[in-house]
PDB file of N, CA, C and O in Angstrom:
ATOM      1  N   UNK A   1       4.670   5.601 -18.200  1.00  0.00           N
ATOM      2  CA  UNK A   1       3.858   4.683 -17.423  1.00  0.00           C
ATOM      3  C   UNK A   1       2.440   4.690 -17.980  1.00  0.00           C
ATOM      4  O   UNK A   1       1.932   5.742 -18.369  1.00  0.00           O
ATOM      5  N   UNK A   2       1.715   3.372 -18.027  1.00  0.00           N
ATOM      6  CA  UNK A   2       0.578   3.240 -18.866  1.00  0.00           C
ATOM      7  C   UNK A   2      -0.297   3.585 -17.349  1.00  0.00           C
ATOM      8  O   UNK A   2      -0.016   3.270 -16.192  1.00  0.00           O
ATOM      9  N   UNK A   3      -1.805   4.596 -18.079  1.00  0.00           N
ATOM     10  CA  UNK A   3      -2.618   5.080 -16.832  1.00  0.00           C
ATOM     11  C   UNK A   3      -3.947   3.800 -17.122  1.00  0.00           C
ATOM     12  O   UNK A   3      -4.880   3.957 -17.910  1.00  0.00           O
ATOM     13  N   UNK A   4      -3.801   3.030 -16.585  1.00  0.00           N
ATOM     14  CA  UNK A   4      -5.023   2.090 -16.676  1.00  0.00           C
ATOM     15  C   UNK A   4      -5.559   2.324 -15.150  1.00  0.00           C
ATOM     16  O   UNK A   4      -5.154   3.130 -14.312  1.00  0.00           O
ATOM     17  N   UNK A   5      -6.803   1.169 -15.051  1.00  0.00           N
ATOM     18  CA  UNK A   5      -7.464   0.897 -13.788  1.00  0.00           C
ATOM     19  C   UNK A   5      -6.525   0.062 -12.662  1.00  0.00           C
ATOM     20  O   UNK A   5      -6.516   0.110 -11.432  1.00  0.00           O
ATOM     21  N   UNK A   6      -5.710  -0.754 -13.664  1.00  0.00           N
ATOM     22  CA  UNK A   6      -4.643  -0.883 -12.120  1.00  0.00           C
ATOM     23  C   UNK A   6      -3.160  -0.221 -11.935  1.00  0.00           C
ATOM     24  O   UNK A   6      -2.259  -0.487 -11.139  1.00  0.00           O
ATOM     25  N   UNK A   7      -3.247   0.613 -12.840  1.00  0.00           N
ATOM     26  CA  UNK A   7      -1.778   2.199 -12.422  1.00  0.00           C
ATOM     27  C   UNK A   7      -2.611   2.890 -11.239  1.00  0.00           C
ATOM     28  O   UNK A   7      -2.028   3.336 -10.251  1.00  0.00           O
ATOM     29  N   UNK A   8      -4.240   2.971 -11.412  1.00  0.00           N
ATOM     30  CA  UNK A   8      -4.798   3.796 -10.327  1.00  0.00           C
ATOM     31  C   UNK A   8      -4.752   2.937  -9.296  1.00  0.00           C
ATOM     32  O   UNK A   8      -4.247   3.429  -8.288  1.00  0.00           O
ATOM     33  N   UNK A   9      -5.135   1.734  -9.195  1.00  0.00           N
ATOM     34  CA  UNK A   9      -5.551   1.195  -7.861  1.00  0.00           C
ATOM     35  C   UNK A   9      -4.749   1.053  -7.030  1.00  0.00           C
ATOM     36  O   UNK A   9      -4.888   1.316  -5.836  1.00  0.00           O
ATOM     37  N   UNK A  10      -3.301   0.385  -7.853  1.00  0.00           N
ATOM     38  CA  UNK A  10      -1.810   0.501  -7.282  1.00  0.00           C
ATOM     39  C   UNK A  10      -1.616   1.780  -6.965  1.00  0.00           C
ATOM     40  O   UNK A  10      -1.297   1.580  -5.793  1.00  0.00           O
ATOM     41  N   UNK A  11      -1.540   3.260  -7.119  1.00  0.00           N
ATOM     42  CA  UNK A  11      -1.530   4.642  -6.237  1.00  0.00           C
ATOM     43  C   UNK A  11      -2.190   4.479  -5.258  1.00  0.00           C
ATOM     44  O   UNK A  11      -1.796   4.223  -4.121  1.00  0.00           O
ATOM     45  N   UNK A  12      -3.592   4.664  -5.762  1.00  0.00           N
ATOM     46  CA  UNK A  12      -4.356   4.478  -4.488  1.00  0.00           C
ATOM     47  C   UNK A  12      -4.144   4.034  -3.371  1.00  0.00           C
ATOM     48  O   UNK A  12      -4.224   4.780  -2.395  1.00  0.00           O
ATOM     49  N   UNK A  13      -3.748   2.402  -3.216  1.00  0.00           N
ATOM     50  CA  UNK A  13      -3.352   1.727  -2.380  1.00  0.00           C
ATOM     51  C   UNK A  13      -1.921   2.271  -1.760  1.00  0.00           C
ATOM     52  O   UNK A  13      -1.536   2.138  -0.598  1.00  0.00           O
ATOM     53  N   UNK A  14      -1.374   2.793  -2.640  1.00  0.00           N
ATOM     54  CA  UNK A  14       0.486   3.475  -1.717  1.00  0.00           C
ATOM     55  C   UNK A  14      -0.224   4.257  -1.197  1.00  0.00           C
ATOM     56  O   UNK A  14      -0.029   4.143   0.013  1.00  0.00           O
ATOM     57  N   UNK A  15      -1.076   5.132  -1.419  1.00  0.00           N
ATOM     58  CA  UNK A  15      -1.233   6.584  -0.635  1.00  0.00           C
ATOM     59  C   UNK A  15      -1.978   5.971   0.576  1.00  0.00           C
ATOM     60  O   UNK A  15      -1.595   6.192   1.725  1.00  0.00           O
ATOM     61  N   UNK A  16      -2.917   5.292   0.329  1.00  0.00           N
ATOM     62  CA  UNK A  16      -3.133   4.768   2.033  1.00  0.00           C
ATOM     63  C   UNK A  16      -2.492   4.047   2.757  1.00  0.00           C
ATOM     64  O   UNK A  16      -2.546   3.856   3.972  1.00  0.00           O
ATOM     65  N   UNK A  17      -1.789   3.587   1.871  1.00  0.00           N
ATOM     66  CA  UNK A  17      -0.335   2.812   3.159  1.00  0.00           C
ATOM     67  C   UNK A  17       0.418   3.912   3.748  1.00  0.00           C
ATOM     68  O   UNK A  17       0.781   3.834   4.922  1.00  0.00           O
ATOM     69  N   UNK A  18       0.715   5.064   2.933  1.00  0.00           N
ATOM     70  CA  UNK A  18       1.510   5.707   3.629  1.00  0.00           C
ATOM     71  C   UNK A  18       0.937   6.683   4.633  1.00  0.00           C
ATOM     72  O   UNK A  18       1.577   7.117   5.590  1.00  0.00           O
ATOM     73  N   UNK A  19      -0.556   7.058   4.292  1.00  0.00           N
ATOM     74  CA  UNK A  19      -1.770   7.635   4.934  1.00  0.00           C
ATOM     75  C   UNK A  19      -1.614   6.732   6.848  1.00  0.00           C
ATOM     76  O   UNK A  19      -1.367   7.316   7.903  1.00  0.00           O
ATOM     77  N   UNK A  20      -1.902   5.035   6.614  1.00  0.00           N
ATOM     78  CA  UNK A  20      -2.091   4.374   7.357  1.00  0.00           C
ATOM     79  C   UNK A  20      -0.396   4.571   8.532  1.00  0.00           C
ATOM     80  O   UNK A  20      -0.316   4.656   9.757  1.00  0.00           O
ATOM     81  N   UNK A  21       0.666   4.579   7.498  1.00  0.00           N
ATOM     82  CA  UNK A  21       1.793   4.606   8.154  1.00  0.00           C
ATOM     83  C   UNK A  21       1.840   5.779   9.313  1.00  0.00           C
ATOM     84  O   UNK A  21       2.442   5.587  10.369  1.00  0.00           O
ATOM     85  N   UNK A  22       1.282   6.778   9.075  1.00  0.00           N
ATOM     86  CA  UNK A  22       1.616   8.140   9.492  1.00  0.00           C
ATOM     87  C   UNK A  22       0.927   8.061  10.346  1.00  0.00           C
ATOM     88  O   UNK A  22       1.354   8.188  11.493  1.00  0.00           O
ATOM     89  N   UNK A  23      -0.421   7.816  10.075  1.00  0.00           N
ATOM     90  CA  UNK A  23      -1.220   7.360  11.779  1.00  0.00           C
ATOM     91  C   UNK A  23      -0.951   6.421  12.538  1.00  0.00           C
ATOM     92  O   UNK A  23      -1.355   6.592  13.689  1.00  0.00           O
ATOM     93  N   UNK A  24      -0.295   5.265  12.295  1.00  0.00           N
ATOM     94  CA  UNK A  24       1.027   4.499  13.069  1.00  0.00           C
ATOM     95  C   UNK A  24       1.554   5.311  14.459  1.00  0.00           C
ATOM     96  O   UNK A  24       1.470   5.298  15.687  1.00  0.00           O
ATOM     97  N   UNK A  25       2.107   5.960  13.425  1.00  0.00           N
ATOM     98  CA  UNK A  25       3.411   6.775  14.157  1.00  0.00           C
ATOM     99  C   UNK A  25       2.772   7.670  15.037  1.00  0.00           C
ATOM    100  O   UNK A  25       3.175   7.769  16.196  1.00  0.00           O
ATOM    101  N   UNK A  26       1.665   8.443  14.551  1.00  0.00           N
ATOM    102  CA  UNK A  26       0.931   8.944  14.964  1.00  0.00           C
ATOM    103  C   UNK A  26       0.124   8.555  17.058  1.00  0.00           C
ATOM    104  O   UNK A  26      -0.187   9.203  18.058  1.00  0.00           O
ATOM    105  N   UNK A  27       0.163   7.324  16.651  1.00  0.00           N
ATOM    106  CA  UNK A  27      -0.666   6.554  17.730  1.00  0.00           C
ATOM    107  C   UNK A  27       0.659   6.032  18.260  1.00  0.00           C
ATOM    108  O   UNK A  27       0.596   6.199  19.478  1.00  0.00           O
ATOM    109  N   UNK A  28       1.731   5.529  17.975  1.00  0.00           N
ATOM    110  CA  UNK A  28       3.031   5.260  18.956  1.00  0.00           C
ATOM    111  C   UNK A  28       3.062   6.419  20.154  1.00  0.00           C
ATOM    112  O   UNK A  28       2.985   6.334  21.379  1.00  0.00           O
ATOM    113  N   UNK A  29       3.229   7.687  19.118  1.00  0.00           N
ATOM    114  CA  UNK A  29       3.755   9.013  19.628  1.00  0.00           C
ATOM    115  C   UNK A  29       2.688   8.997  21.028  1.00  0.00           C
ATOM    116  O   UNK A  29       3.193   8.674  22.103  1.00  0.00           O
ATOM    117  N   UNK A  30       1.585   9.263  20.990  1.00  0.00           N
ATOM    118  CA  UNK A  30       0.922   9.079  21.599  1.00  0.00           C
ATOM    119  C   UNK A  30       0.533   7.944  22.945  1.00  0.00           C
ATOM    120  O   UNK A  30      -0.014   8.097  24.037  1.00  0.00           O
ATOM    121  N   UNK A  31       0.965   7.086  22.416  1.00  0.00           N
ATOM    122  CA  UNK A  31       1.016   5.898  23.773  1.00  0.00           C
ATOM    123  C   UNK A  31      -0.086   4.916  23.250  1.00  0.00           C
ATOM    124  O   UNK A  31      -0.136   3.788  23.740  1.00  0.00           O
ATOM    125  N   UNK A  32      -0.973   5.295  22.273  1.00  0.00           N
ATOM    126  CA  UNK A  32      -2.447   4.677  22.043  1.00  0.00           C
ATOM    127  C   UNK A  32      -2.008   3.154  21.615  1.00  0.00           C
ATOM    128  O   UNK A  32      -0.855   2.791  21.381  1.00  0.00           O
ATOM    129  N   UNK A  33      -3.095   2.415  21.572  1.00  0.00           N
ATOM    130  CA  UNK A  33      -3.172   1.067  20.408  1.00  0.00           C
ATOM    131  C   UNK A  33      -3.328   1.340  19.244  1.00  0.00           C
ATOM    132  O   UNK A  33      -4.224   2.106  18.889  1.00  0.00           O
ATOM    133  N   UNK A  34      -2.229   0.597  18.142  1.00  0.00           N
ATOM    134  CA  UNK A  34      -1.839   0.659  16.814  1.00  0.00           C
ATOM    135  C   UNK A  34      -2.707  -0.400  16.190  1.00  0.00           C
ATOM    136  O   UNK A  34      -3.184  -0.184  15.075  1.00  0.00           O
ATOM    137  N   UNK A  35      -3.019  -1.851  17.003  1.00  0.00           N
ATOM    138  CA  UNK A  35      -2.953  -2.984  16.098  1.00  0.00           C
ATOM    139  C   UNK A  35      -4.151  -2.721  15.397  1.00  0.00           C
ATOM    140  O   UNK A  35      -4.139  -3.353  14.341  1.00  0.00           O
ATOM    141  N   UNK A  36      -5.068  -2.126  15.525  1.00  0.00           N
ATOM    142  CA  UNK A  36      -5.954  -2.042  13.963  1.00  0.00           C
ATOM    143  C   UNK A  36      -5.267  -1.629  12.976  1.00  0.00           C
ATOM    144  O   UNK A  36      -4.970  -2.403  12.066  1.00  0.00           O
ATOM    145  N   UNK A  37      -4.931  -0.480  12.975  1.00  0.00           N
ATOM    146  CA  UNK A  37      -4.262   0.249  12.195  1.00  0.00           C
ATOM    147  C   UNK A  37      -3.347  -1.030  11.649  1.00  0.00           C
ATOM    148  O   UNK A  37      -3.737  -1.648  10.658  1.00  0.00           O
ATOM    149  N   UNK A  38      -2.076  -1.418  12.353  1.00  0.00           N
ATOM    150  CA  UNK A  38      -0.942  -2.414  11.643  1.00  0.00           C
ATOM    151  C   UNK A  38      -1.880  -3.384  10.941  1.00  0.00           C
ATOM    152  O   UNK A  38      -1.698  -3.506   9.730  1.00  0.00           O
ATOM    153  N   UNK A  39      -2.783  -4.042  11.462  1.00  0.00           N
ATOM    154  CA  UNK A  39      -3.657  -5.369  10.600  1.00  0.00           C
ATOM    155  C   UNK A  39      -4.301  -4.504   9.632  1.00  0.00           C
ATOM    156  O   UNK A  39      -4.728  -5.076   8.630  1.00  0.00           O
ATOM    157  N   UNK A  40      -4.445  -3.392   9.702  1.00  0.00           N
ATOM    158  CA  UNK A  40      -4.896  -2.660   8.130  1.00  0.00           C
ATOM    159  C   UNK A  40      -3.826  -2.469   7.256  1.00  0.00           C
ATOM    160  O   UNK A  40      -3.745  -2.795   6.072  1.00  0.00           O
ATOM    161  N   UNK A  41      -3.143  -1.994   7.857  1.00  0.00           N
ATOM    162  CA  UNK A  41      -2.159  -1.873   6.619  1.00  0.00           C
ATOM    163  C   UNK A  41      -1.034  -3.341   5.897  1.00  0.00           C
ATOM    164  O   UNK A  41      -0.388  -3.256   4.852  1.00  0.00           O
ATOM    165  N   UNK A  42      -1.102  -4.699   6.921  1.00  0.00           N
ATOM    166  CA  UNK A  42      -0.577  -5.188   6.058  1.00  0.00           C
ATOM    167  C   UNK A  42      -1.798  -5.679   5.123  1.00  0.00           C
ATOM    168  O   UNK A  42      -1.618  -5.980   3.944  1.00  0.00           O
ATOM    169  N   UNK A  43      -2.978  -5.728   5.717  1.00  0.00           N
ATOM    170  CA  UNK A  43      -4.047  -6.025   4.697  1.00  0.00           C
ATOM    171  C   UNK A  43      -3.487  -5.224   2.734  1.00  0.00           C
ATOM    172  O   UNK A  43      -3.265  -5.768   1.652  1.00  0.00           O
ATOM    173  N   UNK A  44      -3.479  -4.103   3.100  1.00  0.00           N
ATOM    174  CA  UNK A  44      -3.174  -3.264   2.224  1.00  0.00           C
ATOM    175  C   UNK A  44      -1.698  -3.645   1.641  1.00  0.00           C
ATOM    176  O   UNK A  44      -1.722  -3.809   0.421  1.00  0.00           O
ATOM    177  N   UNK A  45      -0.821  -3.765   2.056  1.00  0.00           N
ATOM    178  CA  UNK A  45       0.237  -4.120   1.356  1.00  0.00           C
ATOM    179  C   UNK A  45       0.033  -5.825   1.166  1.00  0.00           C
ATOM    180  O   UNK A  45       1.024  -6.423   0.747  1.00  0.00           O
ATOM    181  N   UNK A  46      -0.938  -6.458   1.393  1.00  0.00           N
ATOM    182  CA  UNK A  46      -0.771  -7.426   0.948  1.00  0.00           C
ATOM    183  C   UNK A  46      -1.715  -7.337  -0.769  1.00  0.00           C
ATOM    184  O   UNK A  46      -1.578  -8.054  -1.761  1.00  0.00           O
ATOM    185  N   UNK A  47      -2.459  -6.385  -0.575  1.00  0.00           N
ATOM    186  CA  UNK A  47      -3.452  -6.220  -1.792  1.00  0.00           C
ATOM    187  C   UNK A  47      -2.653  -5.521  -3.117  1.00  0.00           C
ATOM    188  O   UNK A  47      -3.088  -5.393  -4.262  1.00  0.00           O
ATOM    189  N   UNK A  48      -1.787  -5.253  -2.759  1.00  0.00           N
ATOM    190  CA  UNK A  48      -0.699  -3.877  -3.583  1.00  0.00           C
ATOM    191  C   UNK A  48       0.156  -5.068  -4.108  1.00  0.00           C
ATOM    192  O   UNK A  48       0.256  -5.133  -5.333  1.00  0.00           O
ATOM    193  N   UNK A  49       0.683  -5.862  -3.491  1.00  0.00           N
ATOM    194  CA  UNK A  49       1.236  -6.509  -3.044  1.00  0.00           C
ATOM    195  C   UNK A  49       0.844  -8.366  -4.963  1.00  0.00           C
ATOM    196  O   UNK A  49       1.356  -8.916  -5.938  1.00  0.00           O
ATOM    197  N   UNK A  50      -0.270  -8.300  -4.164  1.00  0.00           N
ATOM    198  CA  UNK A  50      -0.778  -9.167  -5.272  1.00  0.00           C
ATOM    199  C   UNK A  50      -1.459  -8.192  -6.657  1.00  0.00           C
ATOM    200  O   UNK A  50      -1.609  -8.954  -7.613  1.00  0.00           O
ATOM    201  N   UNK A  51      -1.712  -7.360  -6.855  1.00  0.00           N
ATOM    202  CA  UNK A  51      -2.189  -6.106  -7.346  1.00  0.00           C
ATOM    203  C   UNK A  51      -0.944  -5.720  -8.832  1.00  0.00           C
ATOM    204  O   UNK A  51      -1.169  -5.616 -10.038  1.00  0.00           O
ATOM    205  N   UNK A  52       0.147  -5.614  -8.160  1.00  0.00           N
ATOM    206  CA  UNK A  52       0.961  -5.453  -8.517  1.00  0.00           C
ATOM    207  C   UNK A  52       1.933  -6.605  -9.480  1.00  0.00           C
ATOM    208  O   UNK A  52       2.342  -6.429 -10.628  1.00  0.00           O
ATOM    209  N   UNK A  53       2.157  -7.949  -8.493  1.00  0.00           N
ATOM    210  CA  UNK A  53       1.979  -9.229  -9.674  1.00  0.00           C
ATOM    211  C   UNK A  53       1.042  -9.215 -10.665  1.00  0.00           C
ATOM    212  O   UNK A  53       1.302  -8.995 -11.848  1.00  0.00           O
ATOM    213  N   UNK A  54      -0.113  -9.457 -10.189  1.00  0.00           N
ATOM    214  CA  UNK A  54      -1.572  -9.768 -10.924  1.00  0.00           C
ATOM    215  C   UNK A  54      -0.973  -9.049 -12.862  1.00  0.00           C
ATOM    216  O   UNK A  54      -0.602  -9.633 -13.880  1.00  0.00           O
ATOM    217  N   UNK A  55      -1.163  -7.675 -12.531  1.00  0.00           N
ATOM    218  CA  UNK A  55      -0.495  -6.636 -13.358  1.00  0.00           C
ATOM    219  C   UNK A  55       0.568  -7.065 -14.187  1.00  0.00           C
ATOM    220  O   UNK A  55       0.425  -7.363 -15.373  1.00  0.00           O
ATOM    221  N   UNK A  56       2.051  -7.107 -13.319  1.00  0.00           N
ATOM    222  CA  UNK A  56       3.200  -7.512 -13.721  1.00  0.00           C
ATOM    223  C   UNK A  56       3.325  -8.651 -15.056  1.00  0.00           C
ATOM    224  O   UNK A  56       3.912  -8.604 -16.136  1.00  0.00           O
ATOM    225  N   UNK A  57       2.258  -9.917 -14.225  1.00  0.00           N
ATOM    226  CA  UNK A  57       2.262 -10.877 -15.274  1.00  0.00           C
ATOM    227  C   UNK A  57       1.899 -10.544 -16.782  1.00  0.00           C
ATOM    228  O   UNK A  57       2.467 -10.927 -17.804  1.00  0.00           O
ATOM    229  N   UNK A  58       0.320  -9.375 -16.567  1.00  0.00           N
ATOM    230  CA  UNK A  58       0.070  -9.344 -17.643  1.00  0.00           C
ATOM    231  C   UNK A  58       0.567  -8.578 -19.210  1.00  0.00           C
ATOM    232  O   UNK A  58       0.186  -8.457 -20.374  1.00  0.00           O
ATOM    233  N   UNK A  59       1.803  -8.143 -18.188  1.00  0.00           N
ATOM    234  CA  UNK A  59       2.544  -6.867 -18.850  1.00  0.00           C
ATOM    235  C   UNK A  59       2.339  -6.022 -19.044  1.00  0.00           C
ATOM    236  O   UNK A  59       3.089  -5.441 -19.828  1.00  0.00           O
ATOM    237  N   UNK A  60       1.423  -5.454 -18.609  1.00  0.00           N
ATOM    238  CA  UNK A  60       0.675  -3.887 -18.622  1.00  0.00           C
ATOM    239  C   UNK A  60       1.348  -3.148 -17.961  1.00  0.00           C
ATOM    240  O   UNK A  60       1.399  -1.950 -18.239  1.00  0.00           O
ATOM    241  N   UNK A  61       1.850  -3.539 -17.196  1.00  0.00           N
ATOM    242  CA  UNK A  61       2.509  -2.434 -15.872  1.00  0.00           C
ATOM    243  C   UNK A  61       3.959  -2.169 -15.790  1.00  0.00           C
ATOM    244  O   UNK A  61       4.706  -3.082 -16.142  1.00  0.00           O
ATOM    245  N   UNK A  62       4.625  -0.721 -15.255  1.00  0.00           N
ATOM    246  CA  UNK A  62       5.902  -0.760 -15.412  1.00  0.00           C
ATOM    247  C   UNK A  62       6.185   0.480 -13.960  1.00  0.00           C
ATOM    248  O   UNK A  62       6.813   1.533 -13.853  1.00  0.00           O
ATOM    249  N   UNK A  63       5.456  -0.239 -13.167  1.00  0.00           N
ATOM    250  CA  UNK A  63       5.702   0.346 -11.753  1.00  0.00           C
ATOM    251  C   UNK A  63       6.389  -0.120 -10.750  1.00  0.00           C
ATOM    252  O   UNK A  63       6.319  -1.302 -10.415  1.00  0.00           O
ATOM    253  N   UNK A  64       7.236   0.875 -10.070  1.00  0.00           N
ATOM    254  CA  UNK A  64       8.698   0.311  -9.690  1.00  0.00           C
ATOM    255  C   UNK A  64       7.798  -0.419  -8.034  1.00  0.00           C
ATOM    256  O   UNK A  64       6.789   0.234  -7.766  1.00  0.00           O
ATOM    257  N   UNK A  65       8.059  -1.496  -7.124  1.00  0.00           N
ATOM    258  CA  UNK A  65       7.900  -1.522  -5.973  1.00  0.00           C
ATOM    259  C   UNK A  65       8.032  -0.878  -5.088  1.00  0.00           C
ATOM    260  O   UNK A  65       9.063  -0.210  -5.017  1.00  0.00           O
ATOM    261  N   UNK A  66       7.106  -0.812  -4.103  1.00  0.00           N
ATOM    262  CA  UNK A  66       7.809   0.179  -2.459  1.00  0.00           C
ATOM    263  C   UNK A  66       8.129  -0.712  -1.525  1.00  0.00           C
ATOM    264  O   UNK A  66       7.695  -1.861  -1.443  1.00  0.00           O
ATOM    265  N   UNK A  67       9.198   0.032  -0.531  1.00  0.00           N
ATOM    266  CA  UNK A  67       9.860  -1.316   0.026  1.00  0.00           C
ATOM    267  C   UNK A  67       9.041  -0.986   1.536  1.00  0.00           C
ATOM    268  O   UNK A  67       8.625   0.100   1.940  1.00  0.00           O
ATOM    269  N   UNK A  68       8.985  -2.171   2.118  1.00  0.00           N
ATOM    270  CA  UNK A  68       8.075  -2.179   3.301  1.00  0.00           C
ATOM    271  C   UNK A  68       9.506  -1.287   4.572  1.00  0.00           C
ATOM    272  O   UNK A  68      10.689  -1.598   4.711  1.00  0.00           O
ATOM    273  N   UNK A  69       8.610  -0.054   5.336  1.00  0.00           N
ATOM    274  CA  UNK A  69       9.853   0.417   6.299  1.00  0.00           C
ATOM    275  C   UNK A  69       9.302  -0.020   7.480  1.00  0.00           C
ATOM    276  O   UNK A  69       9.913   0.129   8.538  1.00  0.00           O
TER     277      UNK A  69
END
């Protein structure tokens, strides 16, 4: 896998989705309000999301997708 500026940004962005996911669950467990949290994170998978095309097209990239759970 090639380490450029968008191999990092694409990590970056999984680890706070999955960061964001966990405090989800986190705030269900709890009883609290999620919807910031959910409107953040599809923000974020929508950025990964185009991030990841953007990339794809240019052929630089050879990073597998994550599937939305």
């Amino acid at each position: 896998m090639e380490e450029g500026p968008d191999t990092y940004r694409i990590l970056k962005l999984r680890a706070e989705i999955l960061e964001l996911g966990s405090a989800i669950r986190q705030l269900q467990r709890e009883g609290l309000d999620d919807a910031a949290a959910q409107i953040l994170i599809m923000r974020k998978r929508a950025q990964l999301d185009h991030l990841v095309k953007t990339a794809s097209a240019g052929g630089s990239l050879n990073i597998t997708d994550i599937r939305r759970s």
